[in-house]
N, CA, C and O atoms as a GROMACS GRO file, in nm:
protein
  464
    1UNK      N    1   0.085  -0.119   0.000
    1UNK     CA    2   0.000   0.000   0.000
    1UNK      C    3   0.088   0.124   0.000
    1UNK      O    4   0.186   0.120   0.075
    2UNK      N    5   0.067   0.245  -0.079
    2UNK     CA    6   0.134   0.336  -0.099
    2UNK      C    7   0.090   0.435   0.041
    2UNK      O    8  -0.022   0.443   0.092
    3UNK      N    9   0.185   0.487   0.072
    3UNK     CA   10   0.231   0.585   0.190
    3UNK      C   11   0.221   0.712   0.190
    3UNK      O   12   0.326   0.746   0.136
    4UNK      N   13   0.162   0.809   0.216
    4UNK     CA   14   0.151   0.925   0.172
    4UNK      C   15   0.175   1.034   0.266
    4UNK      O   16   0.104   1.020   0.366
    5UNK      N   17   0.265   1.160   0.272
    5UNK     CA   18   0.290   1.203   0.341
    5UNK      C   19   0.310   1.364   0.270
    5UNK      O   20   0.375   1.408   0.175
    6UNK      N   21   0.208   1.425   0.382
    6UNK     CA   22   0.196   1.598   0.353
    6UNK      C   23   0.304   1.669   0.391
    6UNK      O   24   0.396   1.642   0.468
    7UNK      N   25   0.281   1.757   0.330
    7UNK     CA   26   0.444   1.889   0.408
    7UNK      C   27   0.370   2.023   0.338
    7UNK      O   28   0.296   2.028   0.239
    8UNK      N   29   0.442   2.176   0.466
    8UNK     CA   30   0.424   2.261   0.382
    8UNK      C   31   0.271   2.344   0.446
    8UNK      O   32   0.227   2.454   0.411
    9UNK      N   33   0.220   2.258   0.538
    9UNK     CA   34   0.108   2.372   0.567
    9UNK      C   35   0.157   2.468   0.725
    9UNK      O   36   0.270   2.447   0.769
   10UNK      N   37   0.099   2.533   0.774
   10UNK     CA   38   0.189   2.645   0.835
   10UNK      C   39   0.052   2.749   0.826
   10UNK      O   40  -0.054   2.743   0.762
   11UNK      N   41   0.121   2.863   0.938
   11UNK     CA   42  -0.027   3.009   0.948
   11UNK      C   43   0.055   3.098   0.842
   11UNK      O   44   0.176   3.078   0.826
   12UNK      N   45  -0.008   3.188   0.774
   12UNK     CA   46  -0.005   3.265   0.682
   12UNK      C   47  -0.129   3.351   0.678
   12UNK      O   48  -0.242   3.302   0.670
   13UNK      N   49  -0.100   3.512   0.687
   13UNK     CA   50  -0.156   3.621   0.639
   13UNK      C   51  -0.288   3.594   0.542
   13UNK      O   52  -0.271   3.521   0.444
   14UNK      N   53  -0.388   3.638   0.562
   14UNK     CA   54  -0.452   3.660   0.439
   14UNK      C   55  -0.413   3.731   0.302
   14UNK      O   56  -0.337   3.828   0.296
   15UNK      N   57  -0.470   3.673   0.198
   15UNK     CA   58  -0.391   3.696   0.072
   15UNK      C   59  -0.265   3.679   0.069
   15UNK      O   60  -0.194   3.749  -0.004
   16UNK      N   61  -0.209   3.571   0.158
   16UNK     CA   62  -0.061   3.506   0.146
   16UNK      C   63  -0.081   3.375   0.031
   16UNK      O   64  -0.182   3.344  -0.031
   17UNK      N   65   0.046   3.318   0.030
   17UNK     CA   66   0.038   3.209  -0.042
   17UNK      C   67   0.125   3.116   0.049
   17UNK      O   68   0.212   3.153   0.128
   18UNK      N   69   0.065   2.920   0.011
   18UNK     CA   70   0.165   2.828   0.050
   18UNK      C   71   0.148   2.715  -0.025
   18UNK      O   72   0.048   2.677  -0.085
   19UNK      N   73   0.274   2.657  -0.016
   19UNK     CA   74   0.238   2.530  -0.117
   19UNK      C   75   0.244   2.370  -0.057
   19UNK      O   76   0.336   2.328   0.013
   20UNK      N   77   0.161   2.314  -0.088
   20UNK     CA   78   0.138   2.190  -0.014
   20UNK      C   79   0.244   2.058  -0.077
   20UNK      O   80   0.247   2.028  -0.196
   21UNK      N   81   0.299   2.013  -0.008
   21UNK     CA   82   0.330   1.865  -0.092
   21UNK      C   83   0.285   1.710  -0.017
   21UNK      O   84   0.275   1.664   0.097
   22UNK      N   85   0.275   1.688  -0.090
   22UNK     CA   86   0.217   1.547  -0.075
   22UNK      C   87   0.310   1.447  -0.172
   22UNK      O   88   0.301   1.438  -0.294
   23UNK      N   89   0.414   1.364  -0.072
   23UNK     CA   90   0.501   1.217  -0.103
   23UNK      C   91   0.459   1.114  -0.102
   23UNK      O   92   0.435   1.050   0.000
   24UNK      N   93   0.445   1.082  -0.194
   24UNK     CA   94   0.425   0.955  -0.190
   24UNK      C   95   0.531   0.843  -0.203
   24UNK      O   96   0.617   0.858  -0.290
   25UNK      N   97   0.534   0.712  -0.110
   25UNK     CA   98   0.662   0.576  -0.084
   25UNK      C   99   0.678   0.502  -0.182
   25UNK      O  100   0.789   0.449  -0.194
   26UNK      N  101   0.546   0.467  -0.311
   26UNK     CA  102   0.592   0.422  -0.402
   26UNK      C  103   0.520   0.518  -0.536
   26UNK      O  104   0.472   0.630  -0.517
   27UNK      N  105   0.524   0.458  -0.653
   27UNK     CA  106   0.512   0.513  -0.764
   27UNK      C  107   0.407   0.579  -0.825
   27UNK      O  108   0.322   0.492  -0.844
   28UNK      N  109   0.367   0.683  -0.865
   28UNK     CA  110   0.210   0.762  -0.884
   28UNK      C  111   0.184   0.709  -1.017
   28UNK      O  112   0.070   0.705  -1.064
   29UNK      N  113   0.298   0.664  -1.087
   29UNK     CA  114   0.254   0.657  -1.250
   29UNK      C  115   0.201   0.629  -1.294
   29UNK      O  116   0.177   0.664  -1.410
   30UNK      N  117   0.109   0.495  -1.192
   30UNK     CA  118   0.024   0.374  -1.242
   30UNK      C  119  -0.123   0.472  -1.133
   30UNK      O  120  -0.225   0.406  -1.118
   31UNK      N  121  -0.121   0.566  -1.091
   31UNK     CA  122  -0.273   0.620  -1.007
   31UNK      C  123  -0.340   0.629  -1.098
   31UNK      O  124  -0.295   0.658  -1.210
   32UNK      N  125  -0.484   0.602  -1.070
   32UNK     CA  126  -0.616   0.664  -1.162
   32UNK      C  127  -0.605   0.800  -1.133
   32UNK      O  128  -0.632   0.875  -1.227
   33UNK      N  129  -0.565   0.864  -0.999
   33UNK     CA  130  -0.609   1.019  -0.966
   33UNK      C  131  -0.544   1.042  -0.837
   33UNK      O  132  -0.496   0.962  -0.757
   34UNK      N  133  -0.552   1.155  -0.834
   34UNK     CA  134  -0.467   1.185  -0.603
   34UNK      C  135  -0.559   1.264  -0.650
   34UNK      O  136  -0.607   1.261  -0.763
   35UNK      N  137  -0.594   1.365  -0.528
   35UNK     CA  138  -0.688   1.478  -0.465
   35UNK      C  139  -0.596   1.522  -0.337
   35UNK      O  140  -0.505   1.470  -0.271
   36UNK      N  141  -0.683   1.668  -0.339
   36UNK     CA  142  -0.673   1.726  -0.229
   36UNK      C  143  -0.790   1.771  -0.139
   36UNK      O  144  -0.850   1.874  -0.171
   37UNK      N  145  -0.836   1.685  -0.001
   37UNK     CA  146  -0.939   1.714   0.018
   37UNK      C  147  -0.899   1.820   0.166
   37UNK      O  148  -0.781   1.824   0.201
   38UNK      N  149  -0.973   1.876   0.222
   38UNK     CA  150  -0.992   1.961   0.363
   38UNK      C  151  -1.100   1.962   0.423
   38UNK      O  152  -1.214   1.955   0.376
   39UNK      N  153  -1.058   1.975   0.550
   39UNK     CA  154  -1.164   1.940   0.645
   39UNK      C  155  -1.106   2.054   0.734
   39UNK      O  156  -0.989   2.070   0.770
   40UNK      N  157  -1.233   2.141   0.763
   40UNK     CA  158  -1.241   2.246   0.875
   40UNK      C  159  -1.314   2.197   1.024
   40UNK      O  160  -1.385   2.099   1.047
   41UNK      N  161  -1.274   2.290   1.100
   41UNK     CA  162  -1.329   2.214   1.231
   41UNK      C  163  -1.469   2.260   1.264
   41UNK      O  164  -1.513   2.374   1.277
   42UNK      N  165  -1.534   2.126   1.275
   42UNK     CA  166  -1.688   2.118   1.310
   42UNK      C  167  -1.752   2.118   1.130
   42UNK      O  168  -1.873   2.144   1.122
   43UNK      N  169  -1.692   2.097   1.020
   43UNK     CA  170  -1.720   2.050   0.928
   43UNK      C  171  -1.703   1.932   0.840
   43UNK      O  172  -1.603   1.870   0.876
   44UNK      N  173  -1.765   1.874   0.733
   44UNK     CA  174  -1.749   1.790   0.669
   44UNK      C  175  -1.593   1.782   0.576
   44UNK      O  176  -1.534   1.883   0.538
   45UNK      N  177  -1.549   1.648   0.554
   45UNK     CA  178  -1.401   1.650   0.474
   45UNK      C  179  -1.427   1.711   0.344
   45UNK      O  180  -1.496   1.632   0.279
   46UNK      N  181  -1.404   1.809   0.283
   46UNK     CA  182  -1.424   1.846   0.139
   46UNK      C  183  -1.326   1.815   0.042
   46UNK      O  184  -1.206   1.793   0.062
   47UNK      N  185  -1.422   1.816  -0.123
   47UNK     CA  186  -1.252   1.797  -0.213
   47UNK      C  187  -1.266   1.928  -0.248
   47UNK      O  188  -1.362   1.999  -0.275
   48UNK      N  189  -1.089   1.952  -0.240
   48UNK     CA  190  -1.044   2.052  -0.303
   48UNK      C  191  -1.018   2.065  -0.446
   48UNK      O  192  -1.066   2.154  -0.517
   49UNK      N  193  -0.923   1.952  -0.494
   49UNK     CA  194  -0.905   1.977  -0.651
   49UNK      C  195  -0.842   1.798  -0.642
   49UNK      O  196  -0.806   1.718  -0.555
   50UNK      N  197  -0.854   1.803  -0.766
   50UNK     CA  198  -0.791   1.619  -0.835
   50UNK      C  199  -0.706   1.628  -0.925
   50UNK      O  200  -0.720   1.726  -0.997
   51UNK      N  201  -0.649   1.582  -0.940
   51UNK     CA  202  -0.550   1.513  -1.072
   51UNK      C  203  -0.564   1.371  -1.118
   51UNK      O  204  -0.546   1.270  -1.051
   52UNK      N  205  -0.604   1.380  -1.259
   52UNK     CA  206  -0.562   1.225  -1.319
   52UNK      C  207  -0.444   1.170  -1.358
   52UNK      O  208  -0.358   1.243  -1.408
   53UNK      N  209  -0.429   1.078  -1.345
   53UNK     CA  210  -0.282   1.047  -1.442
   53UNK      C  211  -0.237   1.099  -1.532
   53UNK      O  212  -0.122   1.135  -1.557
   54UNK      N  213  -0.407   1.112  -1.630
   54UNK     CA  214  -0.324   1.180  -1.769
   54UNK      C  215  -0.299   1.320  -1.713
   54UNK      O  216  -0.202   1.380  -1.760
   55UNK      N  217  -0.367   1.377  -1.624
   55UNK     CA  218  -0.344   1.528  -1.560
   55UNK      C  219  -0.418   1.656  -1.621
   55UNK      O  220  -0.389   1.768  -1.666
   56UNK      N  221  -0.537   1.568  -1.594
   56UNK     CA  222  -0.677   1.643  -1.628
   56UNK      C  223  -0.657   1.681  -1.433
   56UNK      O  224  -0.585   1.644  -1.341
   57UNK      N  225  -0.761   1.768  -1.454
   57UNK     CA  226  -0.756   1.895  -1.328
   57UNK      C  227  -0.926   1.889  -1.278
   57UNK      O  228  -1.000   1.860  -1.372
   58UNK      N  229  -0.977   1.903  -1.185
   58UNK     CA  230  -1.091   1.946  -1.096
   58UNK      C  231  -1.047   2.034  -0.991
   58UNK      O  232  -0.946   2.023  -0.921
   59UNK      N  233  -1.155   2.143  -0.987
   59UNK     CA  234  -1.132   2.207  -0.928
   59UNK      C  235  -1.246   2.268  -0.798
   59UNK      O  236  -1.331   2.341  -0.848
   60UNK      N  237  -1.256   2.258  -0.697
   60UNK     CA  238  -1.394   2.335  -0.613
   60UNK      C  239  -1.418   2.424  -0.630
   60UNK      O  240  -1.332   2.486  -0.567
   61UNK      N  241  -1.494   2.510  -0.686
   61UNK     CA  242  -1.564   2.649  -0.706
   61UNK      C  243  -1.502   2.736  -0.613
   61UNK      O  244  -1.452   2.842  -0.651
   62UNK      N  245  -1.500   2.699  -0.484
   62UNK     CA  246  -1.447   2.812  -0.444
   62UNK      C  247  -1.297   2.859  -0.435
   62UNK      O  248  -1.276   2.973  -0.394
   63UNK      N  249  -1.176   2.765  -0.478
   63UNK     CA  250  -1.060   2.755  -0.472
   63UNK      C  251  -1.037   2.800  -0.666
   63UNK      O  252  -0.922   2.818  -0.707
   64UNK      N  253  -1.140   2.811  -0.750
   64UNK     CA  254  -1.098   2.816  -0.871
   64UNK      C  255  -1.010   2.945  -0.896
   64UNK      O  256  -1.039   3.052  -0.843
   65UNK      N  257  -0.906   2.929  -0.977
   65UNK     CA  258  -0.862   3.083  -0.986
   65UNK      C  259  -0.722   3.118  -0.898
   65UNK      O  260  -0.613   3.167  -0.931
   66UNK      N  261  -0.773   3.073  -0.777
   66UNK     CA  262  -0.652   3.028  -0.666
   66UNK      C  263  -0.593   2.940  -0.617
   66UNK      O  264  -0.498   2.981  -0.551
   67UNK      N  265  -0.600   2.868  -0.618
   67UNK     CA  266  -0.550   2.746  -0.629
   67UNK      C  267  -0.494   2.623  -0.774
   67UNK      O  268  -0.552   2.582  -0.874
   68UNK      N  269  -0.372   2.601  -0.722
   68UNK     CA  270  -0.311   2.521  -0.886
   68UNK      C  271  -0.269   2.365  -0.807
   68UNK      O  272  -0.225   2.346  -0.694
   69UNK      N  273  -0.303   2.262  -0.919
   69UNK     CA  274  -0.276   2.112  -0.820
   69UNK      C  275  -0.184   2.082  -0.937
   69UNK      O  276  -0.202   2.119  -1.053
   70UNK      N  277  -0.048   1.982  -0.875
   70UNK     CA  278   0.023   1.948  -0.962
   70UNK      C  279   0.088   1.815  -0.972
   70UNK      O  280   0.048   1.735  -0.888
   71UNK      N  281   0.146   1.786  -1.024
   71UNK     CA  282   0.235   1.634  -0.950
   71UNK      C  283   0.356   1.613  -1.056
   71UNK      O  284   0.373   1.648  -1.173
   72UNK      N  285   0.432   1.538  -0.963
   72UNK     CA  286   0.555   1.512  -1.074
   72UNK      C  287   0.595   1.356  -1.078
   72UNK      O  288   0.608   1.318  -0.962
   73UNK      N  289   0.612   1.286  -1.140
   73UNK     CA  290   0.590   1.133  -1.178
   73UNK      C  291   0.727   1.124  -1.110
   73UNK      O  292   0.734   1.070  -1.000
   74UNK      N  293   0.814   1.164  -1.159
   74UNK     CA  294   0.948   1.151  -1.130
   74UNK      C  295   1.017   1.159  -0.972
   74UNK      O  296   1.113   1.108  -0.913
   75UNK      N  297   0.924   1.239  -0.949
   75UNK     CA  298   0.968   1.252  -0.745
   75UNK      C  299   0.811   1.205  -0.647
   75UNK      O  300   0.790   1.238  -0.530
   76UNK      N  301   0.699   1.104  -0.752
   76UNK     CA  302   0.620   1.055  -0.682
   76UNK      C  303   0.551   1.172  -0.527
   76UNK      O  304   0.524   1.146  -0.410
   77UNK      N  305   0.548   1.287  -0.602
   77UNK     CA  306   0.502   1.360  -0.541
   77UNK      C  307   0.360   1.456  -0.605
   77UNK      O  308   0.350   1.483  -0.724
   78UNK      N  309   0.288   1.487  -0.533
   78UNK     CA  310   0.226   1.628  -0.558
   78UNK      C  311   0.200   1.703  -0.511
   78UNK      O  312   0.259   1.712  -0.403
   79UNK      N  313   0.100   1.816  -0.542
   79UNK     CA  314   0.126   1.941  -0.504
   79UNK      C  315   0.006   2.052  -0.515
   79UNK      O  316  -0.093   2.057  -0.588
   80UNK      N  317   0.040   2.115  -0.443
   80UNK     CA  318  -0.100   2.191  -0.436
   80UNK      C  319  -0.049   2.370  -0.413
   80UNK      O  320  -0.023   2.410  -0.299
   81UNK      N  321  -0.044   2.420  -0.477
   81UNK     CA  322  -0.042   2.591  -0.480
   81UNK      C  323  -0.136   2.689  -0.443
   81UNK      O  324  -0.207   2.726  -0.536
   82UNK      N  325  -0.154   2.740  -0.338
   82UNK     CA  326  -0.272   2.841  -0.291
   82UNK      C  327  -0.273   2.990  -0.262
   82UNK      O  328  -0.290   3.042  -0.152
   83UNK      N  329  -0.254   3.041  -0.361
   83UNK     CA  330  -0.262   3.184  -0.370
   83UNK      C  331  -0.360   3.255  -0.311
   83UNK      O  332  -0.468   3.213  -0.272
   84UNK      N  333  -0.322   3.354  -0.306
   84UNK     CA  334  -0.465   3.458  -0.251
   84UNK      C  335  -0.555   3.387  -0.147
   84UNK      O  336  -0.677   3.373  -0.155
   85UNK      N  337  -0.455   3.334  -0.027
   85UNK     CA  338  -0.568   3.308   0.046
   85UNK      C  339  -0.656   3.362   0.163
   85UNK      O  340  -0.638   3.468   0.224
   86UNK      N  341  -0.751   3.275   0.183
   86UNK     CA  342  -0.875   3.344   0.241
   86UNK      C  343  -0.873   3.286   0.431
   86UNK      O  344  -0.791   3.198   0.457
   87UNK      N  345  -0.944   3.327   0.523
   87UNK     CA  346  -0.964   3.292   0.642
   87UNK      C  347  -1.037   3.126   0.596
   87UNK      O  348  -0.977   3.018   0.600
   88UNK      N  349  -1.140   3.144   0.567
   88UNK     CA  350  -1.209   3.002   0.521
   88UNK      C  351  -1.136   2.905   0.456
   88UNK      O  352  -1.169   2.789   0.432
   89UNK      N  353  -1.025   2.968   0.429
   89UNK     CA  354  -0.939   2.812   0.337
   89UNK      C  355  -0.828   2.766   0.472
   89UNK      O  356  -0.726   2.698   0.465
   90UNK      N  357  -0.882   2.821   0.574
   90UNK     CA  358  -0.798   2.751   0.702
   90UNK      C  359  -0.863   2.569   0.693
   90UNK      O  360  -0.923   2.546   0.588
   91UNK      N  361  -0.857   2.488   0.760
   91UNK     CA  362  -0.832   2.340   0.807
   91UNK      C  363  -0.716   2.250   0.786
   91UNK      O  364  -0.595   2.276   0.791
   92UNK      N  365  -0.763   2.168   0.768
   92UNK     CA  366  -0.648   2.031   0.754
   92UNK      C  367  -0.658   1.974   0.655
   92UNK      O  368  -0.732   1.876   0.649
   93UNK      N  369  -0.593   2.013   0.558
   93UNK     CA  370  -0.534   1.957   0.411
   93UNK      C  371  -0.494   1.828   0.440
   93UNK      O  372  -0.423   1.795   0.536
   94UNK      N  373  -0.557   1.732   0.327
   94UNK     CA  374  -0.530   1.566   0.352
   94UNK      C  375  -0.529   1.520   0.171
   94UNK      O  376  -0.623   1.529   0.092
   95UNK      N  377  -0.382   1.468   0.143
   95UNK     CA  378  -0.414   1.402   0.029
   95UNK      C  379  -0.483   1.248   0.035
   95UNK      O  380  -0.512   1.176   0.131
   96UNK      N  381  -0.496   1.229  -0.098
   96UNK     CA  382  -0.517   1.118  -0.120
   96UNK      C  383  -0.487   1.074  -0.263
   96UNK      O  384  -0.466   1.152  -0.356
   97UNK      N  385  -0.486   0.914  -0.273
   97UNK     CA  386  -0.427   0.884  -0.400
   97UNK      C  387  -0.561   0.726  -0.401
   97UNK      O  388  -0.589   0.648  -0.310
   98UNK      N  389  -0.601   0.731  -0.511
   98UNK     CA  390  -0.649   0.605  -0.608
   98UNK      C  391  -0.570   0.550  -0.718
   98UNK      O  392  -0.537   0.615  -0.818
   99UNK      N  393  -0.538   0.409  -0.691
   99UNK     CA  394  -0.415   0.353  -0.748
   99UNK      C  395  -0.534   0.285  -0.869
   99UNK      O  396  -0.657   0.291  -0.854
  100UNK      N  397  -0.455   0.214  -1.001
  100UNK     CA  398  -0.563   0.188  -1.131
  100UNK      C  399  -0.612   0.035  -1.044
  100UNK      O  400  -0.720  -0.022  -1.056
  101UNK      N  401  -0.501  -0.005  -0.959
  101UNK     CA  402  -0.584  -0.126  -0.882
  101UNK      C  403  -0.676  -0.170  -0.813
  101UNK      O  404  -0.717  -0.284  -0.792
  102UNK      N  405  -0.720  -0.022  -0.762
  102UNK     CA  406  -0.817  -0.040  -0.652
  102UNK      C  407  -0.786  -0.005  -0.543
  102UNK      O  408  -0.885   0.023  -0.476
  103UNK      N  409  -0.722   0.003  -0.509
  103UNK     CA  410  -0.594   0.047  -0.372
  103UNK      C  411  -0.620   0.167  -0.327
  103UNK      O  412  -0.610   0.237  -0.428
  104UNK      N  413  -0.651   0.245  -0.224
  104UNK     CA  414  -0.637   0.438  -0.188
  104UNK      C  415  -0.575   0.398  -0.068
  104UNK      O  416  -0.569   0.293  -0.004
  105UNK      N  417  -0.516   0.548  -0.054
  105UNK     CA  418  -0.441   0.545   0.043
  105UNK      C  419  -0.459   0.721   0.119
  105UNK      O  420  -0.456   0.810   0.034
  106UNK      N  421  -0.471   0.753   0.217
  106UNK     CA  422  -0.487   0.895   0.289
  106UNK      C  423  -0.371   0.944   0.328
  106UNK      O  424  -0.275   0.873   0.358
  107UNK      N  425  -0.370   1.077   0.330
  107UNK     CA  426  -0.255   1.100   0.435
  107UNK      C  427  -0.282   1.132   0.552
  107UNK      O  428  -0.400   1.113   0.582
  108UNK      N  429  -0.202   1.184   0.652
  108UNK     CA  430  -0.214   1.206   0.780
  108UNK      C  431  -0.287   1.362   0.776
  108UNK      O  432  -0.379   1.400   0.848
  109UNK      N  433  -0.238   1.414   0.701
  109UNK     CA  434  -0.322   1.546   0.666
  109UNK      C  435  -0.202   1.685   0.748
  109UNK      O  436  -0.135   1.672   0.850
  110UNK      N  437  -0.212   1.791   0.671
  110UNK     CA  438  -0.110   1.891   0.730
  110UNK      C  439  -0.231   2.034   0.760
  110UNK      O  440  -0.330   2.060   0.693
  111UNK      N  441  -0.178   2.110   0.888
  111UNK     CA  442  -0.290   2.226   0.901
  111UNK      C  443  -0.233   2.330   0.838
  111UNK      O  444  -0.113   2.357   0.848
  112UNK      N  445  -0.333   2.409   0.755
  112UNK     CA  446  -0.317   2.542   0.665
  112UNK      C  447  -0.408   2.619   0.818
  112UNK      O  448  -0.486   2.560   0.891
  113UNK      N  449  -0.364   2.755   0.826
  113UNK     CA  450  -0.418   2.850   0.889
  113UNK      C  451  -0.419   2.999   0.873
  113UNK      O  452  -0.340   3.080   0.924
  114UNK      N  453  -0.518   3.022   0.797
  114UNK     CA  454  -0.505   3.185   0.730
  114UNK      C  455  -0.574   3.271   0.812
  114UNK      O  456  -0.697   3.271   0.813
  115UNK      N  457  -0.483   3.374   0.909
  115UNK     CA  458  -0.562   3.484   1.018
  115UNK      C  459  -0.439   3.563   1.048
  115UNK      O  460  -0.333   3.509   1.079
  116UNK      N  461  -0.456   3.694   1.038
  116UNK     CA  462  -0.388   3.808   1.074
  116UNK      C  463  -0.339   3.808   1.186
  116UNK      O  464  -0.277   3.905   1.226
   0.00000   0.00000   0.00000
């Protein structure tokens, strides 16, 4: 089972930026998709944005515009870019990955916190 591990979230200013990574222990090449989902406190886990293998993009309405998701085959990593952010895009960023086998795997999840 693939291993997944966040880095990169931290407090930041409104209308700051940070960038998320998400490692993965073995190989993304063969995923159907990773995501980035968040979960705020006293709310439901949300998705943020997806990637396919081929690296088609989804995005949540409210992150469109600001937010960029990325990944690199080569360092079995991805990535998540969040510009311009807002108080509400505070919680706990958690990747995830769907392997073409059937297989998912979560991460432990890293906290973003946007407040002056």
């Amino acid at each position: 089972q693939v291993q997944l591990v966040e880095s990169g979230g931290g407090l930041v200013q409104p209308g700051g930026s940070l960038r998320l990574s998400c490692a993965a222990s073995g190989s993304i090449a063969s995923m159907y998709g990773m995501a980035w989902h968040r979960q705020a406190l006293g709310k439901h886990r949300e998705l943020v944005a997806l990637i396919t293998g081929g690296g088609g993009t989804h995005y949540a309405d409210s992150v469109k515009g600001r937010f960029t998701i990325s990944k690199d085959n080569a360092k079995n990593t991805m990535y998540l870019q969040m510009n311009s952010l807002k108080s509400e895009d505070t919680a706990v960023y958690y990747c995830y990955i769907l392997l073409n086998g059937g297989s998912s795997s979560w991460g432990q999840g890293t906290q973003v916190t946007v407040s002056s």
